[in-house]
C-alpha positions as protocol buffer text, in pm:
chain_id: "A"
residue {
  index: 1
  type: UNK
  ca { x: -3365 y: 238 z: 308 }
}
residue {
  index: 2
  type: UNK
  ca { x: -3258 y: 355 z: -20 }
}
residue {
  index: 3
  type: UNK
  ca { x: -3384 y: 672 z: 78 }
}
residue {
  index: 4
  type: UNK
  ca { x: -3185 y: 737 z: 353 }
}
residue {
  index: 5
  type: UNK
  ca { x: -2900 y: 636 z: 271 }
}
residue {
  index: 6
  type: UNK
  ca { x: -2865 y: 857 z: -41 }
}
residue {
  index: 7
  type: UNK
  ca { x: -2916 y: 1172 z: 205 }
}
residue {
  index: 8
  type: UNK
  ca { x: -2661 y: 983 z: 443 }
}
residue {
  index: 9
  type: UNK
  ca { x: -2451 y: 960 z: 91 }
}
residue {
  index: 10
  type: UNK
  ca { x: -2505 y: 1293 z: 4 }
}
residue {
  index: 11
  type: UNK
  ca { x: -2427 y: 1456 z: 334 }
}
residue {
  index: 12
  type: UNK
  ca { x: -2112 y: 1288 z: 331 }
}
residue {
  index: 13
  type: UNK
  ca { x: -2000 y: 1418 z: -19 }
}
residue {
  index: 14
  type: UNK
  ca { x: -2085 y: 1767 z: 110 }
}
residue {
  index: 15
  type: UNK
  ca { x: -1863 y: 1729 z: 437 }
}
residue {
  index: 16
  type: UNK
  ca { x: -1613 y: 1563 z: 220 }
}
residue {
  index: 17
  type: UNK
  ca { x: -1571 y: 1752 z: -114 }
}
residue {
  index: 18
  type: UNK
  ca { x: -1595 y: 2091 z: 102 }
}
residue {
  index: 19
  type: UNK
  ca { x: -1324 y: 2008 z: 361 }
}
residue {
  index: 20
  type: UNK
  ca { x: -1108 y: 1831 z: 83 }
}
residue {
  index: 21
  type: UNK
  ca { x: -1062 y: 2128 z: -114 }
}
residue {
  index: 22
  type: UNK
  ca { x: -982 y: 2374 z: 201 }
}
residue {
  index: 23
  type: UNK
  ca { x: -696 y: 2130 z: 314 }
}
residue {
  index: 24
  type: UNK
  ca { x: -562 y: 2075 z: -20 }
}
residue {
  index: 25
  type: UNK
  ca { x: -541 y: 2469 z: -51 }
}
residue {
  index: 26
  type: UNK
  ca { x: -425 y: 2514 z: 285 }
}
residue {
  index: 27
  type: UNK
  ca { x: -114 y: 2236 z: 226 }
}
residue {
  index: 28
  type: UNK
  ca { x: -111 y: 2383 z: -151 }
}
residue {
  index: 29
  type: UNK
  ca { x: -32 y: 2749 z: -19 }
}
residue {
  index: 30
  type: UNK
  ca { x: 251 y: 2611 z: 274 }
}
residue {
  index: 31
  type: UNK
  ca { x: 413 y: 2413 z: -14 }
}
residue {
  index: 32
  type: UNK
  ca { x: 434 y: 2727 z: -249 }
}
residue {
  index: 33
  type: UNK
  ca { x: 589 y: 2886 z: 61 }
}
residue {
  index: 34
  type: UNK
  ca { x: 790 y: 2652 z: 265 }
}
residue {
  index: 35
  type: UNK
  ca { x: 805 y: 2323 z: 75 }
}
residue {
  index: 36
  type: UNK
  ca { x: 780 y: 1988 z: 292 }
}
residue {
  index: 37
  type: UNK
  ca { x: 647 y: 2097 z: 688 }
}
residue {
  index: 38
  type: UNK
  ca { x: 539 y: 1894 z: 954 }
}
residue {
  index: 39
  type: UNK
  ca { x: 232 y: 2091 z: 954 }
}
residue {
  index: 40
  type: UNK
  ca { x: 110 y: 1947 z: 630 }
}
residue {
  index: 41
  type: UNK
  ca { x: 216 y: 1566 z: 714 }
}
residue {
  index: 42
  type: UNK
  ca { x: -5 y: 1696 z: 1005 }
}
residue {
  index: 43
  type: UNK
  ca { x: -305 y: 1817 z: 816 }
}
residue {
  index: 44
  type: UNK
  ca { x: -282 y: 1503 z: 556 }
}
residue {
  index: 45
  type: UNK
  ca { x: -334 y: 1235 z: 883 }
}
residue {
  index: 46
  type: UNK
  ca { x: -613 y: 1484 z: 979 }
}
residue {
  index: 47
  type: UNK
  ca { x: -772 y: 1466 z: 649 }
}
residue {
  index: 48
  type: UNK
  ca { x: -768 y: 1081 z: 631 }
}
residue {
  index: 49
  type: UNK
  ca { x: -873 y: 958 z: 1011 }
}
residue {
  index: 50
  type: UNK
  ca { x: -1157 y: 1289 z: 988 }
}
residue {
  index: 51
  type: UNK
  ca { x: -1258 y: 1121 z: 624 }
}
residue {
  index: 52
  type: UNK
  ca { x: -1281 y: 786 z: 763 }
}
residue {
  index: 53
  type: UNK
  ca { x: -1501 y: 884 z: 1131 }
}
residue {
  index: 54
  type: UNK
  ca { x: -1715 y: 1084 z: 878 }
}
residue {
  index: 55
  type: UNK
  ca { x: -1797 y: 777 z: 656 }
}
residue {
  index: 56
  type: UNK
  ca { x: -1867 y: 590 z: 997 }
}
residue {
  index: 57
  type: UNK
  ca { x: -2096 y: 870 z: 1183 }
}
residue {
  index: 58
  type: UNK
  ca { x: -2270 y: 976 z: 864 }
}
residue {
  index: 59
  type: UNK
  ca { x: -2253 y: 714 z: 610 }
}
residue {
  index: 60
  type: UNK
  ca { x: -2258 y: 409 z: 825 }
}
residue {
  index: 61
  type: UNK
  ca { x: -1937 y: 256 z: 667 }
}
residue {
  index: 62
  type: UNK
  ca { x: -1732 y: 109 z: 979 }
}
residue {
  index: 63
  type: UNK
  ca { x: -1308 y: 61 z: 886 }
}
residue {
  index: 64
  type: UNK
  ca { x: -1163 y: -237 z: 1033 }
}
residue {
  index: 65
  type: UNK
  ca { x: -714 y: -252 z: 899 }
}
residue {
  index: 66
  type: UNK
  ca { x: -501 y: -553 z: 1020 }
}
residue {
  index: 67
  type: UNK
  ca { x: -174 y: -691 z: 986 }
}
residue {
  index: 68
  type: UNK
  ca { x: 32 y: -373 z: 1045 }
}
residue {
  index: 69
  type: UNK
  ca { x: 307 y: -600 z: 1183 }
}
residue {
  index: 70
  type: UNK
  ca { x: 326 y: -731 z: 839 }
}
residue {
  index: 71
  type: UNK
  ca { x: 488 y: -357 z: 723 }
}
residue {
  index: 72
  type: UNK
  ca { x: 890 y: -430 z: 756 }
}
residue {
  index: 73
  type: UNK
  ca { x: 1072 y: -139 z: 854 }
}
residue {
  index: 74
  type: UNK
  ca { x: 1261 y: 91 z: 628 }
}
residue {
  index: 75
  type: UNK
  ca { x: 1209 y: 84 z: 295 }
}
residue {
  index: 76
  type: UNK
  ca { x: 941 y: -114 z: 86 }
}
residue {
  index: 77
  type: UNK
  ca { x: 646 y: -108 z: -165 }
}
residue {
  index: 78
  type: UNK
  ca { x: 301 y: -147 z: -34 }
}
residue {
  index: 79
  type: UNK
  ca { x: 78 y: -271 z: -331 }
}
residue {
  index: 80
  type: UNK
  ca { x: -288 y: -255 z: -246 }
}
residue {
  index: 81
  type: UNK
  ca { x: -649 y: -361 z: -427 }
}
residue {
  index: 82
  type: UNK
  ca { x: -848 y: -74 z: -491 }
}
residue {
  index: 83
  type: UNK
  ca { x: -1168 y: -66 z: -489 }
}
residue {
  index: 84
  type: UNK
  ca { x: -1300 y: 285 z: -351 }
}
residue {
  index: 85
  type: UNK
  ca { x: -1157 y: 608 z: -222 }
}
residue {
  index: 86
  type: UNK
  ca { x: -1149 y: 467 z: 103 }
}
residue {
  index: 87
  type: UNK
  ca { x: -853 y: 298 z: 56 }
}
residue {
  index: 88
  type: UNK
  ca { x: -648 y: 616 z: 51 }
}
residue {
  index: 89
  type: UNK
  ca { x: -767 y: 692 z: 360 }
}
residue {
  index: 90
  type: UNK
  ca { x: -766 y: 348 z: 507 }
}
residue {
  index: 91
  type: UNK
  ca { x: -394 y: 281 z: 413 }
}
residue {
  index: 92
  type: UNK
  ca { x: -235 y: 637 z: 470 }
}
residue {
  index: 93
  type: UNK
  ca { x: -207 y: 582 z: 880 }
}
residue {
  index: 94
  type: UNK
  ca { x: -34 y: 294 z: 888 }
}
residue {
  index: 95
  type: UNK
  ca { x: 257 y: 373 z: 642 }
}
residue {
  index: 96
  type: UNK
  ca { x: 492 y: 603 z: 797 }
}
residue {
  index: 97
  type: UNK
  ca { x: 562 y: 834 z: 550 }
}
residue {
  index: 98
  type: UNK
  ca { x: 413 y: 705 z: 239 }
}
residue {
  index: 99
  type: UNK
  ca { x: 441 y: 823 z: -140 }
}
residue {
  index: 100
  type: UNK
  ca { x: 187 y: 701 z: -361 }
}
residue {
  index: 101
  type: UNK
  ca { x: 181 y: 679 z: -690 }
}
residue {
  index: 102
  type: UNK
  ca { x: -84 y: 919 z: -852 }
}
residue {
  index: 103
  type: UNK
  ca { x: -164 y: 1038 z: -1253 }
}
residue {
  index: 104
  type: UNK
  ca { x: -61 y: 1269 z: -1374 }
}
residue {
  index: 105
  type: UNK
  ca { x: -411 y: 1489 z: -1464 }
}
residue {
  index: 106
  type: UNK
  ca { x: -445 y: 1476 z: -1059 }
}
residue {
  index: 107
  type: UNK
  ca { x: -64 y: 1663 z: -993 }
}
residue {
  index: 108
  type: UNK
  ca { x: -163 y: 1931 z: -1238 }
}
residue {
  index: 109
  type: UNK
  ca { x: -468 y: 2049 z: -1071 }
}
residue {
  index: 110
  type: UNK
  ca { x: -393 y: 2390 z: -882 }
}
residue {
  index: 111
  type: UNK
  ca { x: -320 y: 2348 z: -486 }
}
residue {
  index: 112
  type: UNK
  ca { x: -408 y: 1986 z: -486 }
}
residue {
  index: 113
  type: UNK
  ca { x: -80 y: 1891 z: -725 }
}
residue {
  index: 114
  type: UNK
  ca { x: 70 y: 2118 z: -546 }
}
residue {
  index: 115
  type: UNK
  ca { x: -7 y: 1998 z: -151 }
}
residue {
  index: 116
  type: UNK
  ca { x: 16 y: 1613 z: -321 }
}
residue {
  index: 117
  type: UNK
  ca { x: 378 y: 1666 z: -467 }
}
residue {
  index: 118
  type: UNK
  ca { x: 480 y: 1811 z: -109 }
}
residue {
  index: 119
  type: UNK
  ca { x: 313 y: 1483 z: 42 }
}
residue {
  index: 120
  type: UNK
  ca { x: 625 y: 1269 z: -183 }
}
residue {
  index: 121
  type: UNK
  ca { x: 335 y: 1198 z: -431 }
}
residue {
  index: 122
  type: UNK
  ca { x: 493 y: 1037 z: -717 }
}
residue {
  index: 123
  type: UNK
  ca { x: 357 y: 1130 z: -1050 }
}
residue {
  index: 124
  type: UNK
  ca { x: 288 y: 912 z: -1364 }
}
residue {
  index: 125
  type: UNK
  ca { x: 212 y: 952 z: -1706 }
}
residue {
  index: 126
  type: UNK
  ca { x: -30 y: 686 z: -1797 }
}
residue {
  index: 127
  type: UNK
  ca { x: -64 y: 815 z: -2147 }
}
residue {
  index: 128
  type: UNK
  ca { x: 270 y: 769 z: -2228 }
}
residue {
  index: 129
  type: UNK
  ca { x: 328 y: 418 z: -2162 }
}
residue {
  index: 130
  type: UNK
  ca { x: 666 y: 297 z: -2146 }
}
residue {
  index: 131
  type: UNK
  ca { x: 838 y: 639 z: -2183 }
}
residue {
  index: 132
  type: UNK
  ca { x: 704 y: 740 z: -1855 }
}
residue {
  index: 133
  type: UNK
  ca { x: 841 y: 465 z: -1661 }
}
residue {
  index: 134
  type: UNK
  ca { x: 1204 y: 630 z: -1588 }
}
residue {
  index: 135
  type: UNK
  ca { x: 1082 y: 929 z: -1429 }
}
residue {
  index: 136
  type: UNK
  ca { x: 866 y: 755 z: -1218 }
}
residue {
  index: 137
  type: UNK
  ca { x: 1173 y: 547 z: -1117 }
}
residue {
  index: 138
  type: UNK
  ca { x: 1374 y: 846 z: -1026 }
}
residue {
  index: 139
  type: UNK
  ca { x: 1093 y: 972 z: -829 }
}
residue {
  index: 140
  type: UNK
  ca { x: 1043 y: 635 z: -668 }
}
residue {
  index: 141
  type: UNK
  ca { x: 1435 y: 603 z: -562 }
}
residue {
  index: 142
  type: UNK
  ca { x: 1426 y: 933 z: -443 }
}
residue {
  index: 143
  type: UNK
  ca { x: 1089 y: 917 z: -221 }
}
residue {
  index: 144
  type: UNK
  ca { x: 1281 y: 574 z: -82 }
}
residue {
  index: 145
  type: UNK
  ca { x: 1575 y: 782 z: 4 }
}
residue {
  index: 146
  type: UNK
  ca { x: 1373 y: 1045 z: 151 }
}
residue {
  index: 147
  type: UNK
  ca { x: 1255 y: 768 z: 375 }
}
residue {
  index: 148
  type: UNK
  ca { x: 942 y: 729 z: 261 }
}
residue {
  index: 149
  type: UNK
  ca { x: 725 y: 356 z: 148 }
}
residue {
  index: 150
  type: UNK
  ca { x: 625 y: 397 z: -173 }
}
residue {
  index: 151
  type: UNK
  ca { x: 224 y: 346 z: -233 }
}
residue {
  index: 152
  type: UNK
  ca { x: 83 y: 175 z: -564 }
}
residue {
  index: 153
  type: UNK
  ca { x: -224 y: 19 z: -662 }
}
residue {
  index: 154
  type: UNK
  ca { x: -93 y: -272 z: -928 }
}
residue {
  index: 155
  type: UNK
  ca { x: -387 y: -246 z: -1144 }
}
residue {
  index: 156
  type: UNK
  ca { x: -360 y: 154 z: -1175 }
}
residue {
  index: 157
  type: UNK
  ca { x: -774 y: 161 z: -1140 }
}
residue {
  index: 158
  type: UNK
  ca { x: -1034 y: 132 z: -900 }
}
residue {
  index: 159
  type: UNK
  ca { x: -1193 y: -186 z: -969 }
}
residue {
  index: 160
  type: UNK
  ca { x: -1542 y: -383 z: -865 }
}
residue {
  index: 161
  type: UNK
  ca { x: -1535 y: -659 z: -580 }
}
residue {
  index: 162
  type: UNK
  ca { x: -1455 y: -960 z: -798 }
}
residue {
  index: 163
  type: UNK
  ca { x: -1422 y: -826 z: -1085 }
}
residue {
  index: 164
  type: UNK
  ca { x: -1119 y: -986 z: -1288 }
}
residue {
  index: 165
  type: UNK
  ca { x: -802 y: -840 z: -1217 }
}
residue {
  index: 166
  type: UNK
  ca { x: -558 y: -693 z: -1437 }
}
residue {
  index: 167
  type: UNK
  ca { x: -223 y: -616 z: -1292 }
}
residue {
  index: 168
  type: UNK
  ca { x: 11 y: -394 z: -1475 }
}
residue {
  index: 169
  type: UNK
  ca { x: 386 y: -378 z: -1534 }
}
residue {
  index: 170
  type: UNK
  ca { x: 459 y: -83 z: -1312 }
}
residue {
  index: 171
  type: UNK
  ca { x: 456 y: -224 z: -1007 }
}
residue {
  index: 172
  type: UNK
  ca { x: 678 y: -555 z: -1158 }
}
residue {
  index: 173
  type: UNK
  ca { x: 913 y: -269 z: -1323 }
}
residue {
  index: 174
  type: UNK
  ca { x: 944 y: -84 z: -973 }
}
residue {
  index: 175
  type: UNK
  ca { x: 1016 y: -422 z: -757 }
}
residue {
  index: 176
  type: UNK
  ca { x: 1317 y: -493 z: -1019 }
}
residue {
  index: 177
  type: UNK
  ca { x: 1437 y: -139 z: -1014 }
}
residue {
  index: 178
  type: UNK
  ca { x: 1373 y: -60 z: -621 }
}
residue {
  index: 179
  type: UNK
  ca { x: 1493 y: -385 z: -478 }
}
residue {
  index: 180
  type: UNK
  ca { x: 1278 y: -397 z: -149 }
}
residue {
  index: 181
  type: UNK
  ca { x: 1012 y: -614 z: -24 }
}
residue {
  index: 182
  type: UNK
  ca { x: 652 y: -538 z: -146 }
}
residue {
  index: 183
  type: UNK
  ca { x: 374 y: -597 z: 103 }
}
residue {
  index: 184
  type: UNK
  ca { x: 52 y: -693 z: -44 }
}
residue {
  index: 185
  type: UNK
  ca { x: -259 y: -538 z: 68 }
}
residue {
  index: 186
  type: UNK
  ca { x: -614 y: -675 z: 55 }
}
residue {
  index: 187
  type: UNK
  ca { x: -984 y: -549 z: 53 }
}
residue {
  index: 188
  type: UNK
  ca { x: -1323 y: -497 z: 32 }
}
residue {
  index: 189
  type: UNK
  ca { x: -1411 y: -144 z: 35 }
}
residue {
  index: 190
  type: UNK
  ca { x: -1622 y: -186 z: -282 }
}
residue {
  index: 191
  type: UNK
  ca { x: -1913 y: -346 z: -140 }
}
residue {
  index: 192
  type: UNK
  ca { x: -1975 y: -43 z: 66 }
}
residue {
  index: 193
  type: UNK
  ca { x: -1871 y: 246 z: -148 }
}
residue {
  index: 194
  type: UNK
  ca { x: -1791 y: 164 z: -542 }
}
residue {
  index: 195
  type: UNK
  ca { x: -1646 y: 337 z: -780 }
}
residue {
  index: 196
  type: UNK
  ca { x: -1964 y: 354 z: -984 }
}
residue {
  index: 197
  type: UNK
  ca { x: -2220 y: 346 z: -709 }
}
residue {
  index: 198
  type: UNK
  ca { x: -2411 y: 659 z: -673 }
}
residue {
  index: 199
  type: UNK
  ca { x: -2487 y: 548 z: -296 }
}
residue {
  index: 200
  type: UNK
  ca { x: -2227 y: 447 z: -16 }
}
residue {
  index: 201
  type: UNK
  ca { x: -2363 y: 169 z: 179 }
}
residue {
  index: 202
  type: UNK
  ca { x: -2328 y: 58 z: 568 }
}
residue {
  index: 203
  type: UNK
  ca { x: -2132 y: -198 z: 686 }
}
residue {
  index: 204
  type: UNK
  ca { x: -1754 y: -272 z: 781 }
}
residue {
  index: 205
  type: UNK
  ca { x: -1484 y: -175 z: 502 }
}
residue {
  index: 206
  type: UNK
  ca { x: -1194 y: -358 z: 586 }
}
residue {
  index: 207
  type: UNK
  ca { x: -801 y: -411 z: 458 }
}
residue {
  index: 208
  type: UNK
  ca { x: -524 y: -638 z: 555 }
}
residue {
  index: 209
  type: UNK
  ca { x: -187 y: -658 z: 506 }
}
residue {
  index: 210
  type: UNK
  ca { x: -46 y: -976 z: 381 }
}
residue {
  index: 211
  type: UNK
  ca { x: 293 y: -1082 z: 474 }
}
residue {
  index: 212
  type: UNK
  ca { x: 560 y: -905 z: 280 }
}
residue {
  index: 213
  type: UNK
  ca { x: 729 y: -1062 z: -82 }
}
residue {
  index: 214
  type: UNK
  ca { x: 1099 y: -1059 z: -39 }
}
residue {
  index: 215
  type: UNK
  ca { x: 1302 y: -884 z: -264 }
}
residue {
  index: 216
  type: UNK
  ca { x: 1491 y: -1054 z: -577 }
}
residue {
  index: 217
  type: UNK
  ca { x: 1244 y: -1266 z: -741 }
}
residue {
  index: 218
  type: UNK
  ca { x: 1218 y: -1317 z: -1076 }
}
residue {
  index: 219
  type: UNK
  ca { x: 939 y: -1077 z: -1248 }
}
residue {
  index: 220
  type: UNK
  ca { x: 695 y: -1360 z: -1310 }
}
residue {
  index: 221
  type: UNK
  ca { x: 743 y: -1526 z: -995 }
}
residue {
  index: 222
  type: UNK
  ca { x: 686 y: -1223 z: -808 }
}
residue {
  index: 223
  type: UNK
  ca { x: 388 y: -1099 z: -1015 }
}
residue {
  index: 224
  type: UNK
  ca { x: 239 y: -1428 z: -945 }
}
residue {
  index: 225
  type: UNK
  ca { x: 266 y: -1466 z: -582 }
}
residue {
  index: 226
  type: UNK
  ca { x: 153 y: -1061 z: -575 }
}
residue {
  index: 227
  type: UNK
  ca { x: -163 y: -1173 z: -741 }
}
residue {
  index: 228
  type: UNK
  ca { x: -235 y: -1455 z: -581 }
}
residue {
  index: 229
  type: UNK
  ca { x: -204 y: -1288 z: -211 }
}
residue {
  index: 230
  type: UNK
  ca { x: -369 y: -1002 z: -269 }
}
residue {
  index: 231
  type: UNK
  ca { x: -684 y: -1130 z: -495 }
}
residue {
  index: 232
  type: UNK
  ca { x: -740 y: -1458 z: -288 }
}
residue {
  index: 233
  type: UNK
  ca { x: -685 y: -1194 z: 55 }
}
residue {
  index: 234
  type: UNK
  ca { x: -949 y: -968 z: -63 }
}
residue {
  index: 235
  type: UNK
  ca { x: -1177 y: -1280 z: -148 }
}
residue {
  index: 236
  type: UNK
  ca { x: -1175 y: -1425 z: 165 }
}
residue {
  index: 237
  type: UNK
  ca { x: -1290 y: -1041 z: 318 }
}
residue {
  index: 238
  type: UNK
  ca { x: -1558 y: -1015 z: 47 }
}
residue {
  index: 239
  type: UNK
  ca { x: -1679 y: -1346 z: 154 }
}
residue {
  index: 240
  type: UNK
  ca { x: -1660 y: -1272 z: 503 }
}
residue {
  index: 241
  type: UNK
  ca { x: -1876 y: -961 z: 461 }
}
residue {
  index: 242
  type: UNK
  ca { x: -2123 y: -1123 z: 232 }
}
residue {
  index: 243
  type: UNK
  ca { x: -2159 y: -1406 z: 480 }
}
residue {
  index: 244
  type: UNK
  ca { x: -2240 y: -1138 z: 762 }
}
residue {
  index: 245
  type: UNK
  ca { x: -2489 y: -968 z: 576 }
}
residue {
  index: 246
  type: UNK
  ca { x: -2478 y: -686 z: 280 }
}
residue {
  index: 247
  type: UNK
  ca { x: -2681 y: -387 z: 374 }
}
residue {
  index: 248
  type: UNK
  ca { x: -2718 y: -314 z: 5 }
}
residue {
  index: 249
  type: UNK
  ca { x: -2851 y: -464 z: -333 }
}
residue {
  index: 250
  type: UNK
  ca { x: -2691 y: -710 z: -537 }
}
residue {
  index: 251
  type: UNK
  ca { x: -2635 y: -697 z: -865 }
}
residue {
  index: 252
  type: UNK
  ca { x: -2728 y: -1074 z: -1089 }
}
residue {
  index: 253
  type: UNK
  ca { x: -2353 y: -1017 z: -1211 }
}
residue {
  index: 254
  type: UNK
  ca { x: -2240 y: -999 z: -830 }
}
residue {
  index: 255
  type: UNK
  ca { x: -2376 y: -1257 z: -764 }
}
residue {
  index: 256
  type: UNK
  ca { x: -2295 y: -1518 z: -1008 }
}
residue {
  index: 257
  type: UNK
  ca { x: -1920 y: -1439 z: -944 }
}
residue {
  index: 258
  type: UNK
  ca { x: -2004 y: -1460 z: -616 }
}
residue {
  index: 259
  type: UNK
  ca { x: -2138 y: -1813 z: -583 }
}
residue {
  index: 260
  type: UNK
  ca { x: -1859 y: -1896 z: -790 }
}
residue {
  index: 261
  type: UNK
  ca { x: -1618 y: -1795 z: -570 }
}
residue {
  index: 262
  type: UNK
  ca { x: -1827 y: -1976 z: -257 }
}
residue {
  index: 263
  type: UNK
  ca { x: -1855 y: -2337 z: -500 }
}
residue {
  index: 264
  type: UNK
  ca { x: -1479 y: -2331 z: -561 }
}
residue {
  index: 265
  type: UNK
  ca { x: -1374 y: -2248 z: -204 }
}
residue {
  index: 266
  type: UNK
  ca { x: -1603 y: -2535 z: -120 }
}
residue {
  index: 267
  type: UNK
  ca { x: -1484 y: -2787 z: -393 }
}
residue {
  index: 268
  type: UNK
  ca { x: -1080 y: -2698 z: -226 }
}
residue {
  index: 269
  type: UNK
  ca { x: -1182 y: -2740 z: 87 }
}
């Protein structure tokens, strides 16, 4: 099983790094030339639906995405786990016109910063901290004037199913300085395809969005109920998926957190 699915895995990658870098040079050169186009909002939705039926035909990894209706129209944050890769791709069709949030190191890499920053990409700094926070901002309240829903993954990090999360402050600083509603997105794309797994595994990858936080809360209050949706969402889909089978090894570690999370679910209910 193994086996296979590491040449399923590796197939994949080959089909996947090789048409990633002729997109992101095709949208790279109609940037240099002619900016924001149809064509390349065109090319991007390609890119992310062809991504996600190759991970299904080759890989074996199905994509289930619900609650759509929770997406308010206009403007708004969408503030998602993340897990895998697949979340890009997952997400991207159902936002409109989104602008995520990306480092820095990625917009500085030759016709993919260039075809990203023509997709409204908004760049950070992570390195430098606090100072980088008001260009973001006047990225992120242009992007929202543009039209666009601005993308962000809270903890800035792909992170393991269950592992413990750590929010940061930049998606608390944008809800105070934006003042939209901030839908909450949760997953389990990393029981299928990790961030340190050398082998993507079969099953169904799925995300939901959660019913949209209002804007003007206070920062803790909203951090809070941000948390809580989106960790205790993206439980109850791990669960779900572990409960209908893992097509892939478990790790002791996985596992104790795991039946943690089962016992205290069972000691609520």
């Amino acid at each position: 099983m193994a086996i296979v699915q590491a040449l399923r895995t590796a197939l994949f990658y080959f089909i996947f790094i090789g048409q990633t870098a002729l997109v992101a040079v095709t949208i790279g050169t109609i940037a240099l030339v002619s900016g924001r186009t149809p064509l390349s909002w065109g090319l991007a939705k390609f890119w992310c639906r062809s991504n996600l039926a190759y991970l299904r035909a080759i890989a074996g990894v199905k994509t289930k995405v619900s609650g759509e209706e929770n997406i308010p129209a206009g403007g708004c944050i969408i503030a998602a786990k993340h897990q895998s890769d697949w979340d890009v791709f997952a997400i991207f069709p159902y936002t409109g016109r989104p602008a995520y949030i990306v480092k820095k190191e990625l917009m500085r890499i030759p016709f993919f910063g260039w075809a990203a920053r023509s997709l409204d990409c908004i760049e950070v700094d992570r390195k430098r901290g606090a100072e980088a926070i008001p260009l973001m901002m006047a990225q992120a309240h242009a992007a929202i004037e543009r039209g666009c829903r601005i993308v962000i993954f809270p903890e800035g990090t792909r992170r393991a199913p269950l592992a413990p999360a750590d929010y940061r402050q930049g998606i608390v600083r944008l809800y105070m300085e934006l003042k939209v509603p901030v839908v909450p997105v949760a997953l389990n794309s990393g029981l299928f395809w990790g961030r340190n797994s050398l082998l993507i595994w079969p099953g169904t990858a799925e995300a939901k969005f959660l019913p949209p936080i209002e804007a003007g809360l206070a920062p803790d209050v909203f951090l809070d109920r941000l948390k809580k949706a989106i960790e205790s969402g993206s439980d109850e889909l791990i669960l779900k998926a572990a409960e209908n089978g893992l097509g892939r090894p478990v790790s002791p570690e996985f596992q104790a957190r795991l039946d943690a999370l089962k016992e205290s679910r069972a000691q609520v209910s």
